[in-house]
DSSP file (Angstrom, degrees, kcal/mol; ACC not computed):
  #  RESIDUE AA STRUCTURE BP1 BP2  ACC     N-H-->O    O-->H-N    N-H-->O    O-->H-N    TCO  KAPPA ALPHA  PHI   PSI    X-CA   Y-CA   Z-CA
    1    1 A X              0   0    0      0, 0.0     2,-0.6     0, 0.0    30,-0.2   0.000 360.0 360.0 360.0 137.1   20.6   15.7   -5.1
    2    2 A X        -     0   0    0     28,-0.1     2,-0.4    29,-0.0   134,-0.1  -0.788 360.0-116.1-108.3 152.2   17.0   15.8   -4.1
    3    3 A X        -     0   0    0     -2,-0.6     2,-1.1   133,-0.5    27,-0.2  -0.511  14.5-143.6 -63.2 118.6   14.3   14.0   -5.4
    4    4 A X        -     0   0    0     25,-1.5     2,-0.8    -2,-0.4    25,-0.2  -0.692  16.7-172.9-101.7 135.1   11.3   15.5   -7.1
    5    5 A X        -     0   0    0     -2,-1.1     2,-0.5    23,-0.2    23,-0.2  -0.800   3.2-178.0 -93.7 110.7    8.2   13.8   -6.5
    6    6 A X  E     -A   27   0A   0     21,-1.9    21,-2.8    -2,-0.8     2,-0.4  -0.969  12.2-156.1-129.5 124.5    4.8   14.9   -8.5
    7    7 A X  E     -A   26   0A   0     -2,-0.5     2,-0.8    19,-0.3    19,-0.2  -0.724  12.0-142.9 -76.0 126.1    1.3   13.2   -7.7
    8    8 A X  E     -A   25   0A   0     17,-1.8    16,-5.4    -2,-0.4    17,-0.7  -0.956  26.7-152.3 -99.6 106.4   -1.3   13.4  -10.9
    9    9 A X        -     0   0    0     -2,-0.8     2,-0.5    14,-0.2     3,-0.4  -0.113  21.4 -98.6 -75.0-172.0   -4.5   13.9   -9.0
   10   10 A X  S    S+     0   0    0     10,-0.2     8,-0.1     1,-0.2     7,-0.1  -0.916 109.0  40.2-107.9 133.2   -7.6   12.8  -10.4
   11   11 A X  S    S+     0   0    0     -2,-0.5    -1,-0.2     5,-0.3     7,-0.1   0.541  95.9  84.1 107.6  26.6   -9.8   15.8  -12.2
   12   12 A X  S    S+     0   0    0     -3,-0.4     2,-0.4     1,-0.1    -2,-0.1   0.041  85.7  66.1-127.7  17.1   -6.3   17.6  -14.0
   13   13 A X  S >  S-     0   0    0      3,-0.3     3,-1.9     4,-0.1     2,-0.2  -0.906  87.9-109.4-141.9 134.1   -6.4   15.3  -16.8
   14   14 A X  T 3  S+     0   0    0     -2,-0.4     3,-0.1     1,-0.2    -2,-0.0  -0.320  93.8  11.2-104.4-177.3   -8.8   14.8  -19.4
   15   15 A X  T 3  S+     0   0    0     -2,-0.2     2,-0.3     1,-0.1    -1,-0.2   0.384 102.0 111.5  33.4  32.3  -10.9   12.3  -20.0
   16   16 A X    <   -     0   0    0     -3,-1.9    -3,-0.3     1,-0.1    -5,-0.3  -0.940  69.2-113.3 -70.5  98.6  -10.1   11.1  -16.5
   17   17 A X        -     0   0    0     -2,-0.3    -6,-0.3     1,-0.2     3,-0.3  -0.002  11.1-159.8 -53.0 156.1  -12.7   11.3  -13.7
   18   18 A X  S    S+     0   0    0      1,-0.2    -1,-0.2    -8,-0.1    -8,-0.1  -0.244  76.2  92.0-113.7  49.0  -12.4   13.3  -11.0
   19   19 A X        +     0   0    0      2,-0.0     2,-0.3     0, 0.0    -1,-0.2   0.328  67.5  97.6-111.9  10.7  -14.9   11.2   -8.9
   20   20 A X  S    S-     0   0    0     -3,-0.3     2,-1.2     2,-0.1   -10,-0.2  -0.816  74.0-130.1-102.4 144.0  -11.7    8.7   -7.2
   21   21 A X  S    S+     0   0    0     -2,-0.3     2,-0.3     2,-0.0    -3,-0.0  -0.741  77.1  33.7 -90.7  89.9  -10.4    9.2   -4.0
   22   22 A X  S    S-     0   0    0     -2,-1.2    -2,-0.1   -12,-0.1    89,-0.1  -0.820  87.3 -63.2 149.9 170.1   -6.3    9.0   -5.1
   23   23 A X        -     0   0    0     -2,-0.3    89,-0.3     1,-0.1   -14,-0.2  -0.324  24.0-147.1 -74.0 156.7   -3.8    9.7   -7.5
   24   24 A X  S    S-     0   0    0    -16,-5.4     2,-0.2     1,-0.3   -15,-0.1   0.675  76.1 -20.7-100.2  -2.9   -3.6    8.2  -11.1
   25   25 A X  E     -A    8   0A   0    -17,-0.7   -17,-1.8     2,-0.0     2,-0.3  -0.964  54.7-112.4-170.7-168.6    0.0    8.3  -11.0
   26   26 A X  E     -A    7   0A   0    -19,-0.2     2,-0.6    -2,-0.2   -19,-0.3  -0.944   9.3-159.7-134.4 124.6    3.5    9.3  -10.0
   27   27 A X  E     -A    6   0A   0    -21,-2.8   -21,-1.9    -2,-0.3     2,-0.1  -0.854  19.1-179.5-115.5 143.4    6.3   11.0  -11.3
   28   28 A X        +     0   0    0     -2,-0.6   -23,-0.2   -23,-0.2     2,-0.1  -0.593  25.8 173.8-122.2 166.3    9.4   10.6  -10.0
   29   29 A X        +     0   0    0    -25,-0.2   -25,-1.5    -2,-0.1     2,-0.4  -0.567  38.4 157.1-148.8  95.9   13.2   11.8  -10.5
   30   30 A X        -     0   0    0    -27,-0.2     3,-0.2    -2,-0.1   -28,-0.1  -0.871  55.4-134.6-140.6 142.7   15.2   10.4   -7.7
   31   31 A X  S    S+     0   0    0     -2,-0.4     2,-0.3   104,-0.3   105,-0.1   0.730  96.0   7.2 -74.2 -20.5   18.7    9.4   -6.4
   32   32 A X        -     0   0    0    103,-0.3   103,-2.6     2,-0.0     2,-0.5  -0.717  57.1-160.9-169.1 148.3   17.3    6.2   -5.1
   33   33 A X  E     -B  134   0B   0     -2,-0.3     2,-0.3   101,-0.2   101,-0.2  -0.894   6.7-157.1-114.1 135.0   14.4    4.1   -4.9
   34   34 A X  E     -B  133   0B   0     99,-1.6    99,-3.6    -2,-0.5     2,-0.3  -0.557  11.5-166.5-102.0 130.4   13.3    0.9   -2.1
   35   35 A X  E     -B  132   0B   0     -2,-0.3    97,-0.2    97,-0.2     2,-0.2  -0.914  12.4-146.0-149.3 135.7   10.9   -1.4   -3.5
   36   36 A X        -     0   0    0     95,-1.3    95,-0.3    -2,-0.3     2,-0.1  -0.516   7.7-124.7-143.3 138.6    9.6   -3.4   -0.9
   37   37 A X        -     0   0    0     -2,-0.2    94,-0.2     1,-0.2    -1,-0.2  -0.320  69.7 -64.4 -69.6 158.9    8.4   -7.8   -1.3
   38   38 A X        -     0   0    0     92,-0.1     2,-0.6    -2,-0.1    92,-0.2  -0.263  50.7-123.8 -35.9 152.7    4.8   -7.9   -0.1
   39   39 A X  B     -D  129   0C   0     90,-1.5    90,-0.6    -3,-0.1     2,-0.1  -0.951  31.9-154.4-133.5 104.8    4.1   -7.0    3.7
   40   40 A X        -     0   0    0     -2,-0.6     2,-1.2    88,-0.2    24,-0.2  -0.469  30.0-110.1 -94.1 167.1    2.2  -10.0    5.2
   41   41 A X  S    S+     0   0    0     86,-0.3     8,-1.2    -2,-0.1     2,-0.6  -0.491  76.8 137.6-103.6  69.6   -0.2   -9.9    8.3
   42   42 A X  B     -E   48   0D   0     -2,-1.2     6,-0.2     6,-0.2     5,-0.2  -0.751  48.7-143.4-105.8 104.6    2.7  -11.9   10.2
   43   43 A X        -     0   0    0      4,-1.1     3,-0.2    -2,-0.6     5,-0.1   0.397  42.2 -84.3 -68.0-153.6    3.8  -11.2   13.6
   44   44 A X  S    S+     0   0    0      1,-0.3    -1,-0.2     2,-0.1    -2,-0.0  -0.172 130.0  52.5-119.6  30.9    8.0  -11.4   14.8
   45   45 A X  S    S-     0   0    0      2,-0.0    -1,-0.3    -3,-0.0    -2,-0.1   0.508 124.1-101.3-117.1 -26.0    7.3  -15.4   15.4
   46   46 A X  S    S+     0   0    0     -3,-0.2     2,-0.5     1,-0.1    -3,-0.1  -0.099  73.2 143.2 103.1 -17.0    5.9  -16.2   11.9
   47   47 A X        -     0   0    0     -5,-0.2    -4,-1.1     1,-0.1    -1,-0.1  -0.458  56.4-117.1 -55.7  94.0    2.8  -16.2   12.7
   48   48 A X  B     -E   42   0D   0     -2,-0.5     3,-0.4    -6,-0.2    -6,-0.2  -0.062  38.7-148.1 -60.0 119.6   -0.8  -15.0   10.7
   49   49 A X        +     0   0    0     -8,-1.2    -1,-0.1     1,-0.2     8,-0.1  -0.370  63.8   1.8 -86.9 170.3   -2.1  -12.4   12.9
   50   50 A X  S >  S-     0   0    0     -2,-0.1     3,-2.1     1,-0.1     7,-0.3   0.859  79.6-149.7  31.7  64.5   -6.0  -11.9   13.2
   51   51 A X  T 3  S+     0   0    0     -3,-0.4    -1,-0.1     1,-0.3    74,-0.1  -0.421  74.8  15.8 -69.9 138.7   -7.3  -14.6   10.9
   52   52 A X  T 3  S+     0   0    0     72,-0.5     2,-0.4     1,-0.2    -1,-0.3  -0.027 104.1 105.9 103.2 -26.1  -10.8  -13.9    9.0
   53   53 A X    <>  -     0   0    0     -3,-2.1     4,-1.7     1,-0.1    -1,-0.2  -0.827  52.4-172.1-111.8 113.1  -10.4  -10.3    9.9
   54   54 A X  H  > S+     0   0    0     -2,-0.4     4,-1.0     1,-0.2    -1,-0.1   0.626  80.6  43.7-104.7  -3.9   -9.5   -8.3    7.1
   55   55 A X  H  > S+     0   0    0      2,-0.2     4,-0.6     3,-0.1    -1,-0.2   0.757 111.6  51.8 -85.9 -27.1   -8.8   -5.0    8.9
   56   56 A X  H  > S+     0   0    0      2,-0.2     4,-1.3    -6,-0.1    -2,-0.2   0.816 109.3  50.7 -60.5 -42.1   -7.0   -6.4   11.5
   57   57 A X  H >X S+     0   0    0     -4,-1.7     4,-1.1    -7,-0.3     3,-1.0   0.986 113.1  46.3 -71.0 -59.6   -4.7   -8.3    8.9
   58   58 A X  H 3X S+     0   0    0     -4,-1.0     4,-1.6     1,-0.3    -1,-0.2   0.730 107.0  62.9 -83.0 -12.9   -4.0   -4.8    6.8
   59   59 A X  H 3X S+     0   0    0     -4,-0.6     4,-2.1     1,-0.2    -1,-0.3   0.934 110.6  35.9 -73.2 -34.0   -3.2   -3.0   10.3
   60   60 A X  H << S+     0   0    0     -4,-1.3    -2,-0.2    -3,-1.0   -18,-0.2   0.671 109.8  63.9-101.1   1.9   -0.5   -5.2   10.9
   61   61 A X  H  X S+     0   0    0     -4,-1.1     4,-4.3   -20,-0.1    -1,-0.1   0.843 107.4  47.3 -26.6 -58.9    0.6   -5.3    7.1
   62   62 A X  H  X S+     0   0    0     -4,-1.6     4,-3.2     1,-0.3     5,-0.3   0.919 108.8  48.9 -68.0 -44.6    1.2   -1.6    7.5
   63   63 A X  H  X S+     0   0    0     -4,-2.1     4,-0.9     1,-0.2    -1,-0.3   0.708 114.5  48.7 -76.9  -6.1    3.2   -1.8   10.7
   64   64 A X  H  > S+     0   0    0      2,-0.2     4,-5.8   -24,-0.2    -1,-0.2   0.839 113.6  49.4 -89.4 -39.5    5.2   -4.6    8.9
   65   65 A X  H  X S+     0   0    0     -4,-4.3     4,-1.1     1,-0.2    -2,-0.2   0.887 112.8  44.6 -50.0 -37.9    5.5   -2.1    5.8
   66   66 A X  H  X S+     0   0    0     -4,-3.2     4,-2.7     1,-0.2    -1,-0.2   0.951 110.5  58.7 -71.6 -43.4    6.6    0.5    7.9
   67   67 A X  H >X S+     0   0    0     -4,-0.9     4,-1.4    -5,-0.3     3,-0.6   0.968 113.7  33.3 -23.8 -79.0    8.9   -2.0    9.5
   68   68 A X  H 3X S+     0   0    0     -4,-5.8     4,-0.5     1,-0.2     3,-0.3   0.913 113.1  58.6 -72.9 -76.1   10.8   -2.9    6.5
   69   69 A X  H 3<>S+     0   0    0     -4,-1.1     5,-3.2     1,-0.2     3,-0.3   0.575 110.8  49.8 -23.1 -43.8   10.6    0.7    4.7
   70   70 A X  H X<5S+     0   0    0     -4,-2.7     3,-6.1    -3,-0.6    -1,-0.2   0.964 103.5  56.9 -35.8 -92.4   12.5    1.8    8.1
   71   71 A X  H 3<5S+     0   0    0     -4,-1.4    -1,-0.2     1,-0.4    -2,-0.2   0.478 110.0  41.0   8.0 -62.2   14.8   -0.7    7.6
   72   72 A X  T 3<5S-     0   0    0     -4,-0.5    -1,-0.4    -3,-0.3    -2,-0.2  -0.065 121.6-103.3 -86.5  18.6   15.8    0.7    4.0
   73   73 A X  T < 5S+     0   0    0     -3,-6.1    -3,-0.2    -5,-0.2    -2,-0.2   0.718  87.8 109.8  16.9  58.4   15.7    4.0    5.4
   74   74 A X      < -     0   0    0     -5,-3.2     2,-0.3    -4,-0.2    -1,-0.2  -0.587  45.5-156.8-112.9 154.5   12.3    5.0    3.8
   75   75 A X    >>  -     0   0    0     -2,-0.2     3,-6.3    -3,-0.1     4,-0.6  -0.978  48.2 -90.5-152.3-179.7    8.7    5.6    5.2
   76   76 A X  G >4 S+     0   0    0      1,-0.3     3,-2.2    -2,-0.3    29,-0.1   0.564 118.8  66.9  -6.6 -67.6    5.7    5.7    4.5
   77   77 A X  G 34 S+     0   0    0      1,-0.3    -1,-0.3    -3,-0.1    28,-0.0   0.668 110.0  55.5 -33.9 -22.1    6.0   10.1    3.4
   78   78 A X  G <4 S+     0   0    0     -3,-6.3    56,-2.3    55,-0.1    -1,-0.3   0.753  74.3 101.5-104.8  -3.0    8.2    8.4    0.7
   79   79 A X  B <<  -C  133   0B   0     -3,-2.2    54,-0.2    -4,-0.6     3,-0.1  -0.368  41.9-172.6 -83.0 155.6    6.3    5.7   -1.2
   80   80 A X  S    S+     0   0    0     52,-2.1    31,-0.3     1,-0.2    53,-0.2   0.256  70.4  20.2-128.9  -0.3    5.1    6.8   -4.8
   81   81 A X        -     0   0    0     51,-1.1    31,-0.3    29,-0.1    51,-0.3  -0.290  63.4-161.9 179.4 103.4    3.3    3.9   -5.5
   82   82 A X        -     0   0    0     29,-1.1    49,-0.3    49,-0.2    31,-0.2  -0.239  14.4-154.3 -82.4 161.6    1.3    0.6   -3.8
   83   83 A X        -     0   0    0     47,-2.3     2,-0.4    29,-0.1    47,-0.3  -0.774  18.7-171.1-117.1  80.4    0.0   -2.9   -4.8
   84   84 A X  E     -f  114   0E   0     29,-3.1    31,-1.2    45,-0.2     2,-0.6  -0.542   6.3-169.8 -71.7 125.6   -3.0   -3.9   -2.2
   85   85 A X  E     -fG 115 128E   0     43,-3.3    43,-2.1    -2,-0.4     2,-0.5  -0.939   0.3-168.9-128.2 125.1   -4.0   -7.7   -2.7
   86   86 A X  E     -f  116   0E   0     29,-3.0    31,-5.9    -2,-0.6     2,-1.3  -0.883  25.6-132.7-114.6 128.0   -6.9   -8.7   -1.0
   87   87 A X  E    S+f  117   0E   0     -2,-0.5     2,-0.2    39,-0.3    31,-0.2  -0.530  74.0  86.5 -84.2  96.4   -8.0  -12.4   -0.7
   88   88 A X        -     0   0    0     29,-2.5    29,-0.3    -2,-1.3    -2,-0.1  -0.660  62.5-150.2 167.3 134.4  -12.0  -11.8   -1.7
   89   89 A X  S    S+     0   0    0     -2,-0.2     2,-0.2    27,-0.1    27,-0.1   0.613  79.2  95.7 -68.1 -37.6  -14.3  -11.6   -4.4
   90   90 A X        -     0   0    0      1,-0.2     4,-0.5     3,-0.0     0, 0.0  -0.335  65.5-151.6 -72.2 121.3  -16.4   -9.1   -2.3
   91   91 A X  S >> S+     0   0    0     -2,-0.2     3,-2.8     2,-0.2     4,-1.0   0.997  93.3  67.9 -71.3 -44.8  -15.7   -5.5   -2.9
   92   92 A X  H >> S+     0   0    0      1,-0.3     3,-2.6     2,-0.2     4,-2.2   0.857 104.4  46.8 -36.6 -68.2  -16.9   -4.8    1.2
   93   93 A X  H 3> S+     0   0    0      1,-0.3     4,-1.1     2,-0.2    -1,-0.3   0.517 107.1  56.1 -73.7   4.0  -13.8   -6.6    2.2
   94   94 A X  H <> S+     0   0    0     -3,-2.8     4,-1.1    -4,-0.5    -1,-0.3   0.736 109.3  40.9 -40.8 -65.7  -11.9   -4.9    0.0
   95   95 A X  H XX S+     0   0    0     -3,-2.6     4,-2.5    -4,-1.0     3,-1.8   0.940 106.0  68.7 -63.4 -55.1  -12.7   -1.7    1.2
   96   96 A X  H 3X S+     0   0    0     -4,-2.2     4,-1.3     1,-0.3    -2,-0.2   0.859 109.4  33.4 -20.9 -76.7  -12.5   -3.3    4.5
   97   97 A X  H 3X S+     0   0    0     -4,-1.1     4,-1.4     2,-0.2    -1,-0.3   0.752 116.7  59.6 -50.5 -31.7   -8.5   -3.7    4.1
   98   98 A X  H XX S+     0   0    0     -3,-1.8     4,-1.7    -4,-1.1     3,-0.8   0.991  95.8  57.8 -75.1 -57.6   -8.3   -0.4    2.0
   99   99 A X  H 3X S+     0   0    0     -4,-2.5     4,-3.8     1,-0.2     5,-0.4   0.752 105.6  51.6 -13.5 -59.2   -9.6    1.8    4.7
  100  100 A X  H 3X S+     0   0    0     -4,-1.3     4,-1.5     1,-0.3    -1,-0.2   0.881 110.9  50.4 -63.5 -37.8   -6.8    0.6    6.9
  101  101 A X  H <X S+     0   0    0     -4,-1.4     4,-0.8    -3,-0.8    -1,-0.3   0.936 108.9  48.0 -51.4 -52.4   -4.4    1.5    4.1
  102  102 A X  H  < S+     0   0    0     -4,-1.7     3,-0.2     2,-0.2    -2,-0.2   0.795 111.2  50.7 -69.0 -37.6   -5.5    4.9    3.5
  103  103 A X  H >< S+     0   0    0     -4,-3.8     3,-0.8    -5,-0.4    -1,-0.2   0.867 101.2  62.8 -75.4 -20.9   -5.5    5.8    6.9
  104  104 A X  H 3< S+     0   0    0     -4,-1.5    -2,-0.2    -5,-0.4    -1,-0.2   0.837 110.5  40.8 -61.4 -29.2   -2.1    4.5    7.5
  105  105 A X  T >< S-     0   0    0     -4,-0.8     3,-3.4     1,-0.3    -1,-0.3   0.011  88.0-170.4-115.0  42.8   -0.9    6.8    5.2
  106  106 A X  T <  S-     0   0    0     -3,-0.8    -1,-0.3     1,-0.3    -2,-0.1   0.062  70.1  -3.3  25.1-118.0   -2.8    9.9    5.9
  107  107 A X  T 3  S+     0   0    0     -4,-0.1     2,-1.3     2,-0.1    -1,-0.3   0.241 104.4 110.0 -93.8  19.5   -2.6   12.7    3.7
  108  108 A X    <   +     0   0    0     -3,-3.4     2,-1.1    -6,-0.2    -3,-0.1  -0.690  44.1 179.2 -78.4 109.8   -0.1   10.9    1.7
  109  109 A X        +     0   0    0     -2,-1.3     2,-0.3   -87,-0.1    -1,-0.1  -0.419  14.8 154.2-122.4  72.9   -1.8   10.0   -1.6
  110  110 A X        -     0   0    0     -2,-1.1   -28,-0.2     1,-0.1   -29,-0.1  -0.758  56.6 -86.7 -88.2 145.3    0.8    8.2   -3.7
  111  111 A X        -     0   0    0     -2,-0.3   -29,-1.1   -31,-0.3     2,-0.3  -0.101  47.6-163.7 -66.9 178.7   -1.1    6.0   -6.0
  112  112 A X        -     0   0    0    -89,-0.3     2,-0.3   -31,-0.3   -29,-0.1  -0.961  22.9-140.1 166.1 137.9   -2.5    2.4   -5.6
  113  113 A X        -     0   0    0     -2,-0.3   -29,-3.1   -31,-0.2     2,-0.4  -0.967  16.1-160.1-115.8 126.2   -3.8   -0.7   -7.0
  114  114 A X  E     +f   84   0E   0     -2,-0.3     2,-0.3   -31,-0.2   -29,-0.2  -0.896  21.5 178.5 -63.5 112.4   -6.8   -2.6   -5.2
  115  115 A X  E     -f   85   0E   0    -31,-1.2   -29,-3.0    -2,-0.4     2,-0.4  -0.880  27.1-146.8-150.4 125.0   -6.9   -6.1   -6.3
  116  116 A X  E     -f   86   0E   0     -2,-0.3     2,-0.3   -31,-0.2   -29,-0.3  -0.530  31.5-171.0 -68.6 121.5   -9.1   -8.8   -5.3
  117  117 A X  E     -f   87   0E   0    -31,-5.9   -29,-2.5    -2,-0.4     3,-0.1  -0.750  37.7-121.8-136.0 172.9   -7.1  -12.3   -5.4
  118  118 A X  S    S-     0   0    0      1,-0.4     2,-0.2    -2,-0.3    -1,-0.1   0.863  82.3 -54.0 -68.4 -63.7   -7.7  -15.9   -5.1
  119  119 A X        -     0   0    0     -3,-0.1    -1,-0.4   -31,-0.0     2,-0.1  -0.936  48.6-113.9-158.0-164.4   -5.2  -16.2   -2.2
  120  120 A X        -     0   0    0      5,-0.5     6,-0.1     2,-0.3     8,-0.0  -0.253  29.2 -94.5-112.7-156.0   -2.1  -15.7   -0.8
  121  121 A X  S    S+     0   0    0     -2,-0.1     2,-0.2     3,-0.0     3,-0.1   0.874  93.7  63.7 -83.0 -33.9    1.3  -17.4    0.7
  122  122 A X  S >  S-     0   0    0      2,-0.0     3,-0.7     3,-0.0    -2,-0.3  -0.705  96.0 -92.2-108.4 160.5    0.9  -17.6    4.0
  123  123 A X  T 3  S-     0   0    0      1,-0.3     2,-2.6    -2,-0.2    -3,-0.0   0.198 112.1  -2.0  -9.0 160.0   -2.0  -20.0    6.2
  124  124 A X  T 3  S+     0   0    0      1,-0.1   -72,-0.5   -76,-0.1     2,-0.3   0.118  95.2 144.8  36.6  -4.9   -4.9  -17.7    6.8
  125  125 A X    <   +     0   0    0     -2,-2.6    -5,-0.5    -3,-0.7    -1,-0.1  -0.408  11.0 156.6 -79.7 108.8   -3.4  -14.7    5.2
  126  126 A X        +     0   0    0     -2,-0.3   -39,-0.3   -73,-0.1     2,-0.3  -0.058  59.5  65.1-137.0  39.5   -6.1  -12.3    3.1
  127  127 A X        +     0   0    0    -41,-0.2     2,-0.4   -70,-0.1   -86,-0.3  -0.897  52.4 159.3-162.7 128.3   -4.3   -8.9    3.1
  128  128 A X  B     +G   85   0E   0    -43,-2.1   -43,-3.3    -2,-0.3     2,-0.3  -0.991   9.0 174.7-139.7 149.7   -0.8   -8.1    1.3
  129  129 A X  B     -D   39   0C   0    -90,-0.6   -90,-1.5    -2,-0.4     2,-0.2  -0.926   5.4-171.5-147.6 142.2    0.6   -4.5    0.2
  130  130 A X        -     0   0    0    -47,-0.3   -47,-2.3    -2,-0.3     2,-0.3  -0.878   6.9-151.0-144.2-157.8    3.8   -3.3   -1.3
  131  131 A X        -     0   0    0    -95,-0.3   -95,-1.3   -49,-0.3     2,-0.3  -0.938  17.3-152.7-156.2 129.9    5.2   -0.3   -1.9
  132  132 A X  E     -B   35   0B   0     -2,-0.3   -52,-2.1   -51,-0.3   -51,-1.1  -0.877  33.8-171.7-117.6 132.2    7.8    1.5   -4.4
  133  133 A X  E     -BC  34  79B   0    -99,-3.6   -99,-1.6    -2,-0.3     2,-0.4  -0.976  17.9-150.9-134.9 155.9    9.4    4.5   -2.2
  134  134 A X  E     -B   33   0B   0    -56,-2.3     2,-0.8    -2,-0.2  -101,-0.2  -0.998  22.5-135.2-120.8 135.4   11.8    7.3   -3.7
  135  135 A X              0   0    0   -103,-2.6  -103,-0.3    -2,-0.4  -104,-0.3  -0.722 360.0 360.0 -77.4 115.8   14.0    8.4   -0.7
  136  136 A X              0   0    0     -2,-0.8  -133,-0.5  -134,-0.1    -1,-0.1   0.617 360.0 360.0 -76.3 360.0   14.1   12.4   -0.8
């Protein structure tokens, strides 16, 4: 059975803006779906990589996302739907982390939540994402 996947872009619905870069939602019909714990900026000792640096932390989020999505035999092409939490009041650093997100997944535009938080779990740690994926 395959899965069908449909993105609702922004400017096909109304009273929606079409002025956001991303989807507003996803709908999905699938034989199975991975939903994935947070993806921490930890390296393969435990460790918080790049502390203070909030692009550095979401580059090695993603390679930890990609990691575990493997893992479940998912990637990236398959997620339908993110949580980014960024440890900041400041929309710059925000963006900061998003960038790295958005580029990670290139023309893949499953929607996504930005959310500015208090903190996180781990020591130094100011970048988290996860990830709902439908395996096609």
């Amino acid at each position: 059975m395959q899965s069908d996947i449909r993105f609702l872009r922004a400017g096909h619905y109304p009273g929606l803006t079409d002025q956001v870069d991303y989807a507003y939602a996803a709908v999905v019909t699938a034989p199975r779906t991975v939903f994935t714990a947070g993806a921490c900026p930890l390296d393969a000792e435990g460790a918080t990589v790049a502390p203070g640096d909030y692009a550095g932390q979401a580059r090695q989020v993603m390679r930890n996302l990609e990691a575990a999505l493997a893992g479940a035999g998912a990637s990236l092409s398959d997620v339908v739907k993110t949580t980014v939490f960024v440890v900041s009041p400041r929309q710059g650093d925000l963006v900061a982390a998003w960038d790295v997100v958005r580029e990670a997944f290139g023309g893949h535009d499953a929607p996504s939540t930005l959310l500015g938080v208090a903190a996180l779990g781990y020591t130094d740690q100011l970048v988290e994402v996860e990830a709902v994926a439908v395996v096609r």
